[in-house]
VOGU-3710 file (C-alpha; in Angstrom, 3 decimals, decimal comma):
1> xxxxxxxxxx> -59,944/-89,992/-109,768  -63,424/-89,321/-108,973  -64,014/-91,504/-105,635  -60,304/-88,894/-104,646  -62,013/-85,766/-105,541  -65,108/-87,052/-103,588  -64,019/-88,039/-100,697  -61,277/-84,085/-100,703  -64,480/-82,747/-101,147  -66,323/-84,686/-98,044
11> xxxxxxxxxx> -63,493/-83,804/-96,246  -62,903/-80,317/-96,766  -66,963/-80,047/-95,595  -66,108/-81,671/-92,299  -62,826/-79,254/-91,667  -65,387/-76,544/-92,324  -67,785/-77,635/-90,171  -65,549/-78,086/-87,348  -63,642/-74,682/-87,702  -67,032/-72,800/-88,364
21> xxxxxxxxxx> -68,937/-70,773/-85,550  -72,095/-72,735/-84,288  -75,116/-71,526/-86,296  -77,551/-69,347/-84,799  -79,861/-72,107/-83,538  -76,687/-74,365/-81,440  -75,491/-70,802/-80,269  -79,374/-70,189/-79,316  -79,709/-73,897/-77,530  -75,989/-73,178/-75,584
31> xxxxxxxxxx> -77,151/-69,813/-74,314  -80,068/-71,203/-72,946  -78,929/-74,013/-71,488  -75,781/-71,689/-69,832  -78,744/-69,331/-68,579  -80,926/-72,225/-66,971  -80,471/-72,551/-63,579  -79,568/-75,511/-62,111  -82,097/-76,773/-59,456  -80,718/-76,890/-55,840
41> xxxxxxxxxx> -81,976/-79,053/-53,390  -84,565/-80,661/-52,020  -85,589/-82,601/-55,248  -87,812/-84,466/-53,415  -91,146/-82,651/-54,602  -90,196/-83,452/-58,016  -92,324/-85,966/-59,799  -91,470/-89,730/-59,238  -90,166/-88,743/-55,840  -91,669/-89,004/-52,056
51> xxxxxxxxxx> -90,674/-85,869/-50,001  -89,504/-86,492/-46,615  -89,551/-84,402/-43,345  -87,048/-81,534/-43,302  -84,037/-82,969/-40,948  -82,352/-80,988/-38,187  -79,298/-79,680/-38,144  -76,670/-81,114/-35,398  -73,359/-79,823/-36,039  -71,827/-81,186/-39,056
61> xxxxxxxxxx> -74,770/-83,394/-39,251  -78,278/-83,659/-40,477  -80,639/-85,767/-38,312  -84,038/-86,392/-39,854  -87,253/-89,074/-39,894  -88,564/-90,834/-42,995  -91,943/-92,069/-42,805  -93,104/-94,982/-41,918  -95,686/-95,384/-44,612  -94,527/-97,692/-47,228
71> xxxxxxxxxx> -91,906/-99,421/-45,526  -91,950/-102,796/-46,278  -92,362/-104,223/-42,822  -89,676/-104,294/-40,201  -86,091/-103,252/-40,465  -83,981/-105,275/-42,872  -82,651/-105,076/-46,422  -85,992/-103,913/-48,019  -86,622/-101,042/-45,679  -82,606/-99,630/-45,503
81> xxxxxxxxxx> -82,879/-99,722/-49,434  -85,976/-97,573/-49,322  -84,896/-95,511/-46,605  -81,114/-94,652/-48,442  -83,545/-94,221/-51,489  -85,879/-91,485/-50,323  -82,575/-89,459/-48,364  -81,045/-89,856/-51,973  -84,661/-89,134/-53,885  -84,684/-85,693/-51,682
91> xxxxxxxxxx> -80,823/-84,589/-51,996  -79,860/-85,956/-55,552  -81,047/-84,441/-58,810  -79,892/-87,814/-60,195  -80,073/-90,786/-57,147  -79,754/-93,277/-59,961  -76,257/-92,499/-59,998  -75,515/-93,565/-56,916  -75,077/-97,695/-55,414  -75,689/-98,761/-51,893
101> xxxxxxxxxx> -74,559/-102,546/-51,135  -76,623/-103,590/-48,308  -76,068/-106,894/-46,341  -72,640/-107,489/-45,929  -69,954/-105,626/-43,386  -67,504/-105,813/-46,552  -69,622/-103,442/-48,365  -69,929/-100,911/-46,004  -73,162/-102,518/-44,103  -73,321/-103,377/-40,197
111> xxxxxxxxxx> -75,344/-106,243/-40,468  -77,736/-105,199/-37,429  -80,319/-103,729/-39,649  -81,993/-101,476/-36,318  -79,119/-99,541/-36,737  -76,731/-99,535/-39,660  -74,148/-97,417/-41,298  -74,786/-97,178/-45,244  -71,778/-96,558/-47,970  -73,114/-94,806/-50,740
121> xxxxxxxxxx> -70,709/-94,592/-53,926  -71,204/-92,341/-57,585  -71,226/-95,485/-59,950  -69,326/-92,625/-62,832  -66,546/-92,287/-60,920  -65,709/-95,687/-60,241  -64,157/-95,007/-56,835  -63,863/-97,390/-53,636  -63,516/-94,246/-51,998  -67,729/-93,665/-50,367
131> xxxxxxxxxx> -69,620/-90,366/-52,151  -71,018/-90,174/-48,697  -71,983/-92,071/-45,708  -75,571/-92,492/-43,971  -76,297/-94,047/-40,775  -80,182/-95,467/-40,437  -81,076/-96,199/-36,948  -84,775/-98,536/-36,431  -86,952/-96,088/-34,154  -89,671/-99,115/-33,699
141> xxxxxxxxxx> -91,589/-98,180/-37,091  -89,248/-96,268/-39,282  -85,842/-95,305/-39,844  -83,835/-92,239/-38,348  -81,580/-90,936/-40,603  -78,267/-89,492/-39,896  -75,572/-87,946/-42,681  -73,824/-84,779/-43,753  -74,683/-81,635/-43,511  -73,061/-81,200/-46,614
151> xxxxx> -75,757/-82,463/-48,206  -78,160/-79,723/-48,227  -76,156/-78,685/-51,397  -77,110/-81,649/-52,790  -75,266/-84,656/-53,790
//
């Protein structure tokens, strides 16, 4: 009779929990995280993150350089993953979430790596369907970058 009244007891402190208001502090910790605004792009001067050249503006299309400094060597899978990196590092607030295949036509790759068209997916949503689509073109010592002007909203 006493494990019954017990486990009435635990349960009647969950229903009141759930039904209850939020105490001061949750309704304190909501309020403030309702009021903080959202950071908007470019992301790229955040910490961990190399900021790239502003790009120009071509119709529905942003057009932009990424430096040369740090590529590793000439244009191939290393490089194209560091480029899509720093377009995502700049217009992201969370690149991580995003995948890139490189090296293969089936995953969205032209195999000429001087001037490719990359398929970048959200990994949440699970989707075959591309978040967005980059094209990198091999200038002689870095990679041109060519993609949505949508993404000066961010990704």
């Amino acid at each position: 009779m006493a494990a019954v009244v017990l486990v009435a007891a635990a349960a009647a402190v969950l229903l009141a929990r759930s039904t209850s208001s939020p105490s001061p502090t949750e309704a304190a910790r909501r309020a403030a995280l309702s009021a903080s605004p959202t950071p908007t792009p470019p992301y790229d001067g955040l910490p961990g993150r190399t900021p790239i050249p502003d790009p120009a503006v071509a119709g529905e299309q942003l057009v932009g350089d990424l430096p040369a400094a740090g590529l590793p060597g000439p244009p191939g899978r290393a490089a194209a993953g560091l480029a899509v990196g720093l377009v995502l590092g700049r217009y992201c607030l969370d690149p991580a979430a995003y995948a890139y295949p490189l090296g293969s036509a089936g995953a969205g790759v032209d195999p000429d790596w001087e001037h490719l068209t990359v398929a970048v997916f959200r990994i949440e949503r699970g989707s075959s369907t591309p978040a967005l689509m980059l094209t990198l073109d091999w200038t002689g010592d870095h990679y041109l970058w060519t993609g949505p002007v949508a993404l000066l909203r961010g990704c």
